[in-house]
C-alpha positions as CSV (number, residue, x, y, z in Angstrom):
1,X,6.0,38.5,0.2
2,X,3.9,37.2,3.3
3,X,5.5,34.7,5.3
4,X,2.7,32.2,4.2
5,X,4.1,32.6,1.0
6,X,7.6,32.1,1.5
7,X,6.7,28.4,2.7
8,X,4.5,27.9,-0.4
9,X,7.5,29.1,-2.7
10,X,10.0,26.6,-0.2
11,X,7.5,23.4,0.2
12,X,7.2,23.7,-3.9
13,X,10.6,23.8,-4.9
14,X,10.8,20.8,-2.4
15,X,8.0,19.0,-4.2
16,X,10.3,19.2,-7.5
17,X,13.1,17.8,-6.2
18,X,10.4,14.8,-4.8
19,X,9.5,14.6,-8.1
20,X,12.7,13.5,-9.2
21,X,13.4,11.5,-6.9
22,X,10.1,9.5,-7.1
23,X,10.4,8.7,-10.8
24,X,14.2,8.1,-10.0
25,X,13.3,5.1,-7.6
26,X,10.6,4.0,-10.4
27,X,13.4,3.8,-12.3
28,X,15.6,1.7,-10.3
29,X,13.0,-0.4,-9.4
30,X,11.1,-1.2,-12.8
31,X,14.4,-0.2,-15.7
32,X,17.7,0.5,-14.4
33,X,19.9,-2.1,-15.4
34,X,22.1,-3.6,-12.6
35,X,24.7,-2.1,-13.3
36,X,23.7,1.2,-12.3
37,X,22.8,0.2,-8.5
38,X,25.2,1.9,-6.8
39,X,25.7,5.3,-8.4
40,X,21.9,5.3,-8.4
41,X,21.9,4.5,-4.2
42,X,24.4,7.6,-3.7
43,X,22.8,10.3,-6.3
44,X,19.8,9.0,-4.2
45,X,20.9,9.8,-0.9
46,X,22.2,13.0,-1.7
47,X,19.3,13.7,-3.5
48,X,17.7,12.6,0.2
49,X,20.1,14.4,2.1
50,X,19.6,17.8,0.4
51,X,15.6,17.7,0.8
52,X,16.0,16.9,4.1
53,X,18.2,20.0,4.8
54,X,15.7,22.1,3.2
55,X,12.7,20.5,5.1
56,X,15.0,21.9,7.9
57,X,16.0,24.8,7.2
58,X,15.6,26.7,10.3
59,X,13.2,30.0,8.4
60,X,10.7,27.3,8.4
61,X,10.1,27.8,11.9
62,X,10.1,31.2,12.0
63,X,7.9,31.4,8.7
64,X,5.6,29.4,10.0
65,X,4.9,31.4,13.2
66,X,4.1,34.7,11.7
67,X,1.8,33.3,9.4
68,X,-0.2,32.0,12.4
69,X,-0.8,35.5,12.3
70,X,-2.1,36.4,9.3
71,X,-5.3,35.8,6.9
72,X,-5.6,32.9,5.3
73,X,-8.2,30.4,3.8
74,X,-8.9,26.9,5.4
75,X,-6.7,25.3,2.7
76,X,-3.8,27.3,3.5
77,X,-4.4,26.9,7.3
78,X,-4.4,23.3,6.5
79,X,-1.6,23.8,4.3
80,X,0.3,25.9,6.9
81,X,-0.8,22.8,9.3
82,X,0.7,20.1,7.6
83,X,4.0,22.4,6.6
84,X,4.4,22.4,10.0
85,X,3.7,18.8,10.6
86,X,6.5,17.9,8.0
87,X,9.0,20.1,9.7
88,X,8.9,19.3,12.6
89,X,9.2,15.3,11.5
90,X,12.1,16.0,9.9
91,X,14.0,17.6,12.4
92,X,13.6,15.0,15.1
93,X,16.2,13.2,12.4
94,X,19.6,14.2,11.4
95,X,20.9,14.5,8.0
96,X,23.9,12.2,8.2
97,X,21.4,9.9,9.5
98,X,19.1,10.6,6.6
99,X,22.0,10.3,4.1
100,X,23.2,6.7,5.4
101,X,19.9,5.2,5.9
102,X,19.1,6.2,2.0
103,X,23.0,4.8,0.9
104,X,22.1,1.5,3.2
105,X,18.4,1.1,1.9
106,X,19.3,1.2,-2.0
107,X,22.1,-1.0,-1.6
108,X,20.1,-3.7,0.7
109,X,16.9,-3.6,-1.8
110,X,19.4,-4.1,-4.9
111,X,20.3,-6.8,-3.4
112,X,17.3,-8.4,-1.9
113,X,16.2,-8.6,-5.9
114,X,19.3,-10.8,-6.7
115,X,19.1,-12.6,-3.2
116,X,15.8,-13.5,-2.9
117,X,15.4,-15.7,-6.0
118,X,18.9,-17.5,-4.7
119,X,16.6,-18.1,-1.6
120,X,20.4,-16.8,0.1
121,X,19.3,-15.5,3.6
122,X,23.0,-15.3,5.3
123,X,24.0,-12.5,2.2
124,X,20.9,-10.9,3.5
125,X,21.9,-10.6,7.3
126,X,24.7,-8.3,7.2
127,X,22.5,-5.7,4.8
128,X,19.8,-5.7,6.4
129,X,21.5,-5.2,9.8
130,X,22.4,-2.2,8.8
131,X,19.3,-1.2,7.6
132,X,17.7,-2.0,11.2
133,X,20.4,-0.6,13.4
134,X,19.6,2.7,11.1
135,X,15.9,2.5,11.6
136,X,16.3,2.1,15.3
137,X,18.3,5.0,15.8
138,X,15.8,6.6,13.8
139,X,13.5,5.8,16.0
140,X,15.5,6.8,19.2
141,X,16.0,10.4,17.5
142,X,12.4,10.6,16.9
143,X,11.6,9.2,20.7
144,X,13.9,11.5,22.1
145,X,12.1,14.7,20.7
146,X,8.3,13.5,21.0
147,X,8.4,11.3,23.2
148,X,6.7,8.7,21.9
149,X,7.4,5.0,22.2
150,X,9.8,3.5,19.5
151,X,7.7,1.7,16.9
152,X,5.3,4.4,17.7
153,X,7.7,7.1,15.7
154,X,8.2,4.9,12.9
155,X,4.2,4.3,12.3
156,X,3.3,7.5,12.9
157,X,4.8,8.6,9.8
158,X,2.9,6.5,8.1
159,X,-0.5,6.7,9.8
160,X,-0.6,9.7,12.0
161,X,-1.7,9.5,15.1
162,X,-1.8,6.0,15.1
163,X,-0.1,3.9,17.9
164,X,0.3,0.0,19.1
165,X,-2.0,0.7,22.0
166,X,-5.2,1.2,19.4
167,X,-3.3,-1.3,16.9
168,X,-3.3,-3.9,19.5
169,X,-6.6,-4.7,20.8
170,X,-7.6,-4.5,17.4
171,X,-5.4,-7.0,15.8
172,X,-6.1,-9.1,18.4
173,X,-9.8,-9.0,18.0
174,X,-8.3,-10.0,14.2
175,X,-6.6,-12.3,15.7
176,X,-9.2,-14.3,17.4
177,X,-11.6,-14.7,14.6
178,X,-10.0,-14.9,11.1
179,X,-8.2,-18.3,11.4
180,X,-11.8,-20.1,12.6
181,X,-13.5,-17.7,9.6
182,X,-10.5,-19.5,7.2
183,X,-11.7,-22.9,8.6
184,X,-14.9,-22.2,8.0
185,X,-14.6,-20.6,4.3
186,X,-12.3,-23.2,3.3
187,X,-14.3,-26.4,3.9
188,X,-17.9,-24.5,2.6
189,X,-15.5,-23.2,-0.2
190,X,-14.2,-27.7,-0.5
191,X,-17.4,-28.2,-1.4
192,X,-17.7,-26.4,-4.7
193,X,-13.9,-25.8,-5.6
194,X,-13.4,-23.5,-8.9
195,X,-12.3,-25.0,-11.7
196,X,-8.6,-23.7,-12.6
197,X,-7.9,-22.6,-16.3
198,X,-5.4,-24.2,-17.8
199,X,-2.4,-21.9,-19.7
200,X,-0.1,-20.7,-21.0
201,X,-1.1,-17.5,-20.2
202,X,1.0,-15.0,-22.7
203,X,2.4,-12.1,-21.2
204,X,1.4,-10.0,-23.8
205,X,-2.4,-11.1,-23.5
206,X,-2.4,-10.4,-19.7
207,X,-1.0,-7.2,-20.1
208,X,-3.3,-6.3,-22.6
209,X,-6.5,-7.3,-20.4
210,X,-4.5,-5.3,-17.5
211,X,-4.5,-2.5,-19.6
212,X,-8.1,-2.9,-21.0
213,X,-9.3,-2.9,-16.8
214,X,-7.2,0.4,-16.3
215,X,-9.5,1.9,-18.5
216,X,-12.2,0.2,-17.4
217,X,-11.3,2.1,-13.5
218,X,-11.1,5.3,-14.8
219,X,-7.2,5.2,-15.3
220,X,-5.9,8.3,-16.8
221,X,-3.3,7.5,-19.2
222,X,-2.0,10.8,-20.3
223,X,-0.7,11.3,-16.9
224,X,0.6,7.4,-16.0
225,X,1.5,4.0,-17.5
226,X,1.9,0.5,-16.4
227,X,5.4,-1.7,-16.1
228,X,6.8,-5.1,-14.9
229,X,8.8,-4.9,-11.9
230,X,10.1,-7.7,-9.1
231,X,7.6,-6.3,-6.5
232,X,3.7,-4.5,-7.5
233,X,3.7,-1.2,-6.4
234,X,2.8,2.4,-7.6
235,X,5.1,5.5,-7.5
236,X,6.0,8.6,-9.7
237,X,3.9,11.3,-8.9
238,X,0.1,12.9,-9.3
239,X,0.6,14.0,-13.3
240,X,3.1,11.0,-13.9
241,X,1.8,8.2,-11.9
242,X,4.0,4.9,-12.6
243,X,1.9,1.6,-11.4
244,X,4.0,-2.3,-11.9
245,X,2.8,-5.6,-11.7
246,X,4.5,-8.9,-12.4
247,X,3.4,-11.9,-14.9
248,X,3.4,-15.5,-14.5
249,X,2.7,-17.9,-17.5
250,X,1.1,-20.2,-15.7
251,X,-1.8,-18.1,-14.1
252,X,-3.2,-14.5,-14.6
253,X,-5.6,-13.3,-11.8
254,X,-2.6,-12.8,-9.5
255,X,-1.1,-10.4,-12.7
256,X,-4.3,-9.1,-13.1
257,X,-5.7,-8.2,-9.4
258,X,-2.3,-7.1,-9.0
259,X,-2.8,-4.4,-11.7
260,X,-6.4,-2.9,-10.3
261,X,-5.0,-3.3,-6.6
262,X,-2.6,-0.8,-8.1
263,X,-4.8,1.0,-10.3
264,X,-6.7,1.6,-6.9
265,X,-3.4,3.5,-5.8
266,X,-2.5,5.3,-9.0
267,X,-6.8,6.9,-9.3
268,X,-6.2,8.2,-5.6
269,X,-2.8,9.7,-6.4
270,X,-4.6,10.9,-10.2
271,X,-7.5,12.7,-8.2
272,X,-5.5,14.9,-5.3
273,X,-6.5,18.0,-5.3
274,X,-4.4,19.5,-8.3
275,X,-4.9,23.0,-7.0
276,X,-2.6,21.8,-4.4
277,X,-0.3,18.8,-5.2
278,X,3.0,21.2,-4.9
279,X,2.1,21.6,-1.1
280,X,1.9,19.4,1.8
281,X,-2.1,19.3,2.0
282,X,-2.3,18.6,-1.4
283,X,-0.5,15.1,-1.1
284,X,-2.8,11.2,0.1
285,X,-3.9,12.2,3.9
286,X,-2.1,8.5,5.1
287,X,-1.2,5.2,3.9
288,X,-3.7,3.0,5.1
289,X,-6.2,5.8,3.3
290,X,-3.8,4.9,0.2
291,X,-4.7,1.3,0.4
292,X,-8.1,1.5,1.0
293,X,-8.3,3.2,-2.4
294,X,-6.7,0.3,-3.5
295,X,-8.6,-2.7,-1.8
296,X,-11.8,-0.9,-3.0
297,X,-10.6,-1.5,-6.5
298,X,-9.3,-5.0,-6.1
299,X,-11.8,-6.6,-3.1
300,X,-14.8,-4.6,-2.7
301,X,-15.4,-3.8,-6.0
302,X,-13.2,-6.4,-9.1
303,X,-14.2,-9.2,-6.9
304,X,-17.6,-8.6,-6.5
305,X,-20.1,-11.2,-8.3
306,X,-21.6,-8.1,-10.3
307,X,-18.3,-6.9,-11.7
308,X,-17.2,-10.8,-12.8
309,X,-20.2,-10.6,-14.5
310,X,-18.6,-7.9,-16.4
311,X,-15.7,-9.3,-16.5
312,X,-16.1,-12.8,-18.1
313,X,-16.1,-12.2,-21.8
314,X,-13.2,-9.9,-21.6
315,X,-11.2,-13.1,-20.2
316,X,-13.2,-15.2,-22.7
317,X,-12.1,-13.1,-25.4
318,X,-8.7,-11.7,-24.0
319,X,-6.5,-14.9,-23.6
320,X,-5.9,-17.4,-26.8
321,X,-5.5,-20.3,-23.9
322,X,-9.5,-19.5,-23.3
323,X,-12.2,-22.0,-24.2
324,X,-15.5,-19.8,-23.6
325,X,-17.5,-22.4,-23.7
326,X,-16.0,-24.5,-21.3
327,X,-17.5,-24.7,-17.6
328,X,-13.8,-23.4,-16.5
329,X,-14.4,-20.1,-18.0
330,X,-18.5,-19.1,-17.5
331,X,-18.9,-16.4,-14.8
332,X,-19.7,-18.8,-11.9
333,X,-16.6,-20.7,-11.7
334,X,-14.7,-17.1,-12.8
335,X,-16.5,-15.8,-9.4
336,X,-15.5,-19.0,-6.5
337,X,-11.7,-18.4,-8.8
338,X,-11.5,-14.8,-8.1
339,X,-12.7,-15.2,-4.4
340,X,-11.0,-18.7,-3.4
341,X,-9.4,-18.7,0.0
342,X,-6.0,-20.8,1.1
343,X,-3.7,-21.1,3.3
344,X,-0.4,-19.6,1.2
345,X,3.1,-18.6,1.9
346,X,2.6,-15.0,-0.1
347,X,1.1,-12.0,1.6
348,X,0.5,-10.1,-2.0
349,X,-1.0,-13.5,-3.4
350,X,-3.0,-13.4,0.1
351,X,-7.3,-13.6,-0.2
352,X,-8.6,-11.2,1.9
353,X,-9.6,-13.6,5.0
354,X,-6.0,-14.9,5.4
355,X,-4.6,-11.2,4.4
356,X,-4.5,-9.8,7.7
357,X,-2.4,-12.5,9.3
358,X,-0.1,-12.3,7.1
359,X,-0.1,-8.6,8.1
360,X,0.0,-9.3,11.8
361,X,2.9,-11.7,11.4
362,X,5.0,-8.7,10.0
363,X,4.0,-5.8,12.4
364,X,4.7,-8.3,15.7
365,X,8.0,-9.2,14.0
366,X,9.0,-5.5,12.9
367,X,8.0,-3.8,16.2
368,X,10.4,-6.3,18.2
369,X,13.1,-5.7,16.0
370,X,12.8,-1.9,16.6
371,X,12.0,-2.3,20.1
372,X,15.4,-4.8,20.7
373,X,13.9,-8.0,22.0
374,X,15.0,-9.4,18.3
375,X,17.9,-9.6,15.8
376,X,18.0,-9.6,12.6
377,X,19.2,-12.9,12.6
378,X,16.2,-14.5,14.3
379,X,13.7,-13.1,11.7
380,X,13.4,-17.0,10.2
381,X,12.5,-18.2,13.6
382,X,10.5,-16.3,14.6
383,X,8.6,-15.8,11.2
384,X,8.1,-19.8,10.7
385,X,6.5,-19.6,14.1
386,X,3.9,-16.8,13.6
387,X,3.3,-18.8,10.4
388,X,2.9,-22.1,11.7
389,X,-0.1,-20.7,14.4
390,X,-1.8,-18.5,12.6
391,X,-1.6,-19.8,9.5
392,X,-0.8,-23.5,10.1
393,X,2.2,-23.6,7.5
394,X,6.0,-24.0,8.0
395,X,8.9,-21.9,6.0
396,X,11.8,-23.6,8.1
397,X,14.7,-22.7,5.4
398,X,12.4,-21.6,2.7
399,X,13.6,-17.3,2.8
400,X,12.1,-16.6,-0.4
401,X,8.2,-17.3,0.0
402,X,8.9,-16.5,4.1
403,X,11.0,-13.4,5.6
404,X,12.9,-12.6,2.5
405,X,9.7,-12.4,0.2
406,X,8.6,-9.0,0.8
407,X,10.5,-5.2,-0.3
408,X,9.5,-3.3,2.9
409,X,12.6,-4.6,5.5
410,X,15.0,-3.9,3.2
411,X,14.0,-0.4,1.5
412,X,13.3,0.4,6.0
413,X,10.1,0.9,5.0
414,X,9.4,0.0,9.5
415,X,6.3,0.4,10.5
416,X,4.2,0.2,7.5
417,X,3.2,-3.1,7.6
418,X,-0.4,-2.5,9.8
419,X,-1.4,0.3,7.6
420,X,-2.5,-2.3,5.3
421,X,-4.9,-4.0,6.9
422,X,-6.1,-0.6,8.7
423,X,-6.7,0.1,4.6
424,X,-8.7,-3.4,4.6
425,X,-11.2,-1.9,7.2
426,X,-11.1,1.2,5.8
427,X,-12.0,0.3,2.2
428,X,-15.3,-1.8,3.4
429,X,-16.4,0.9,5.7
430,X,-15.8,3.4,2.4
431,X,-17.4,1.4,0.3
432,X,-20.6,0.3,2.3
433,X,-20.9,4.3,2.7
434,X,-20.6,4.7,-1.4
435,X,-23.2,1.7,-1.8
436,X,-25.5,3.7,0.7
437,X,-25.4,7.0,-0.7
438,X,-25.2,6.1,-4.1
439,X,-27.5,2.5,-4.4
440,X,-27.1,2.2,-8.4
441,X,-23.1,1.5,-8.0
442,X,-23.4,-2.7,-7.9
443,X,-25.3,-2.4,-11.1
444,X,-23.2,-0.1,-12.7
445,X,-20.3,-2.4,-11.8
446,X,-22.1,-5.0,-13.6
447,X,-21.4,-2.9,-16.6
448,X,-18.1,-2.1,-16.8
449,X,-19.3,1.6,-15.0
450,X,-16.9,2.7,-12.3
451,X,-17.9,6.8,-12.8
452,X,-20.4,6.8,-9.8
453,X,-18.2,5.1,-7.3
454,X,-15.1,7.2,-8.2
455,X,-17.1,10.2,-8.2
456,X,-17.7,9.6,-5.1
457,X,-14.4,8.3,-4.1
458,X,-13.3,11.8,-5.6
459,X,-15.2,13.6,-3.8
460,X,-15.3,12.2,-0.2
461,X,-11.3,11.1,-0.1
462,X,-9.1,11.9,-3.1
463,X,-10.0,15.4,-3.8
464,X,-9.9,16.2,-0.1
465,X,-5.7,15.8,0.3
466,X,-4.9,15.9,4.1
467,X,-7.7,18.8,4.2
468,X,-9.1,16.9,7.3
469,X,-7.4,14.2,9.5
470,X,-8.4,10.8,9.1
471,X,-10.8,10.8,12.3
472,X,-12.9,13.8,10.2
473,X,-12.5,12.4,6.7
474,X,-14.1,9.1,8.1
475,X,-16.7,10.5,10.0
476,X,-17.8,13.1,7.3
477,X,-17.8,10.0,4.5
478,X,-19.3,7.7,6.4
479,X,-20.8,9.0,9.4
480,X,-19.1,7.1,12.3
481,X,-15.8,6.4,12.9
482,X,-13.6,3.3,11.8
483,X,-15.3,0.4,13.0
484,X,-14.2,-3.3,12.4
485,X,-17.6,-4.2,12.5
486,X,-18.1,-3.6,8.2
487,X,-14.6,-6.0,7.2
488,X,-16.2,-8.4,9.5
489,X,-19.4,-7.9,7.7
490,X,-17.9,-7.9,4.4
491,X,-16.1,-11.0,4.9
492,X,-19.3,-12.9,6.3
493,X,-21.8,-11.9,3.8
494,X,-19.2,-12.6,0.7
495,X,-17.6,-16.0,2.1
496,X,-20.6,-17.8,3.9
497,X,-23.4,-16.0,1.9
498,X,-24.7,-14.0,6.0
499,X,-26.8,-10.8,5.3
């Protein structure tokens, strides 16, 4: 057996015991009862603690050297690329360290689900402590061995390659602009405010319509399904890919943009390149790629005027609460609904405009907390601060809709945060490009017809893994590199009607 091959046989026996653990933590987050918190948090860890000793295992190295030596396609020299890559990650870290951050994670997330709703911050410190004095020795192993600064480590396994020198000047060209754009789209948007449906809205109804929209996106349901959980996200794996959303009687585009945001996630993960989902190349190239699949889905596509015109009857007939011939529910109304922006407390409730400070406020706070200039225990402070200037409200002893109202601090998901709105720019720059190339794809939105765009989503993203790095995969989609030039775009021709 070639040395190439022995890491193909060890990275795919490594994939199997990810796939456990990824419906595992589906599990915990969307049906495990209670009860079952704990055990869960330590099968977890050790779960966590024996991939991480294989992702270490020292034949890895030598492996990987003498099959720099022999022939080998492009896939499997970016295979052998990004076998390396992983490796090398992992042993900047060590496995105790691995072990207790997993053991402190699960236990802090069980409990921000019970806290949160109590609004109980002080039960919160001590937890999530913890969880920051692990990430920032995390980040000082990493440092150590690369390097690189000490948020830098943390988002680079998100986004690689990226670093708060590039973040910087462009969140603060973000910065400058989106609260006067906000002004501006709120009083043009005073002038004609949407007419809000009244409910209830059954739970059973919205779920329904979710479900009906999954289809709609090209959702493949022999390989996923579609759950409640506390917090919206999408895990399992590529053949088994688990999406959540959660419901609210008294509204249902939050339920229902919450499903195709995801849906956007779950296509992505559903059209990897299944030659190769057992190896590293095979897996989403980065995580703000992963949520441009998603914002395409939810905010360049769903929210478009063409798709609402889709949309309409299937609220009209979807929801008993409906009166279709009311001026609440005709498409026009549906349309300044779907696209209404505010000033609001919750980043996943968030319109697009106010999105990225929301974003911002997260990815200051988190960097200073690895960095050391702030403790846990000023989060509040300093959160009710960043709210209050950029977007002009106060959460002065209200945790739950301010620092306590997100998953990512307490699951140590540092450094995350920016990748999101590096997804924003990324999905309009994608889409423009799709819109270019393929000029029918409005219309066909119009109709319910998602198979042009996400053929070409498949071919130009999904079914290229982490074949090329993001710099390529952006330049050979689109032609150019990123460029905040197309959100800014987007935003001004959807929000104050500019060419």
């Amino acid at each position: 057996m070639t040395s190439y091959n022995q890491l193909h046989t060890h990275f795919a026996r490594l994939n199997d015991l990810y796939h456990v653990g990824a419906v595992a933590q589906w599990d915990e987050a969307a049906m495990m009862p209670i009860g079952g918190g704990e055990t869960r948090g330590q099968a977890l860890a050790t779960l966590d603690g024996i991939t991480h000793g294989m992702l270490t295992d020292s034949r890895i190295g030598a492996w990987a050297a003498a099959a720099q030596g022999e022939s080998l396609s492009t896939w499997q020299q970016a295979n052998l690329r990004e076998m390396q890559r992983s490796y090398h990650n992992a042993t900047c870290v060590p496995a105790d360290l691995v072990e207790r951050s997993t053991l402190a994670t699960s236990r802090c997330e069980q409990a921000w689900r019970q806290y949160r709703p109590e609004n109980n911050w002080q039960a919160m410190v001590p937890l999530l402590e913890n969880v920051v004095a692990l990430a920032r020795e995390e980040a000082r192993a990493r440092s150590a061995v690369t390097g690189m600064a000490l948020y830098d480590t943390l988002l680079d396994s998100y986004e690689p390659g990226m670093t708060c020198a590039q973040l910087d000047p462009l969140f603060n060209e973000l910065k400058e602009f989106l609260p006067g754009l906000l002004d501006e789209v709120i009083e043009r948007q005073a002038q004609h405010p949407p007419l809000l449906p009244e409910g209830p809205f059954a739970i059973e109804e919205q779920r329904q319509v979710g479900l009906e929209m999954m289809r709609t996106l090209g959702f493949n349901f022999e390989h996923g399904r579609l759950d409640v959980s506390h917090h919206p996200f999408c895990g399992g794996v590529p053949s088994d890919v688990r999406i959540t959303t959660r419901y609210s009687n008294d509204g249902f585009v939050a339920s229902l943009m919450g499903v195709i945001h995801e849906t956007g996630h779950a296509l992505y993960e559903q059209g990897l390149p299944a030659a190769w989902q057992a190896q590293p190349v095979g897996q989403a190239l980065s995580t703000a790629v992963h949520e441009s699949q998603s914002l395409i889905m939810e905010m360049q596509a769903c929210r478009s005027r063409e798709f609402l015109h889709f949309l309409t009857p299937h609220l009209q007939r979807g929801f008993t609460a409906a009166q279709p011939q009311s001026p609440v529910w005709q498409e026009e109304n549906l349309y300044r609904l779907f696209t209404r922006a505010q000033r609001g407390f919750i980043r996943v409730d968030a319109d697009e405009v106010s999105y990225p400070l929301h974003v911002i406020l997260r990815y200051e706070i988190e960097r200073e907390l690895i960095e050391g200039t702030l403790e846990v225990a000023g989060i509040p402070e300093a959160w009710d601060m960043r709210m209050q200037a950029y977007l002009g409200l106060s959460t002065a002893g209200n945790y739950r809709d301010g620092c306590l109202q997100d998953v990512h601090w307490p699951a140590g998901l540092f450094g995350y945060f920016p990748t999101y709105t590096l997804g924003a720019m990324t999905a309009a720059q994608l889409f423009a490009a799709a819109k270019r190339t393929a000029p029918a794809v409005p219309a066909q939105l119009a109709e319910g017809n998602f198979s042009t765009l996400l053929g070409w989503l498949r071919e130009h993203v999904h079914g290229q893994g982490k074949f090329l790095d993001y710099t390529a995969l952006m330049q050979r989609a689109t032609g150019e590199a990123l460029k905040s030039s197309h959100f800014r775009g987007h935003l001004r021709a959807r929000y104050l009607g500019e060419d």
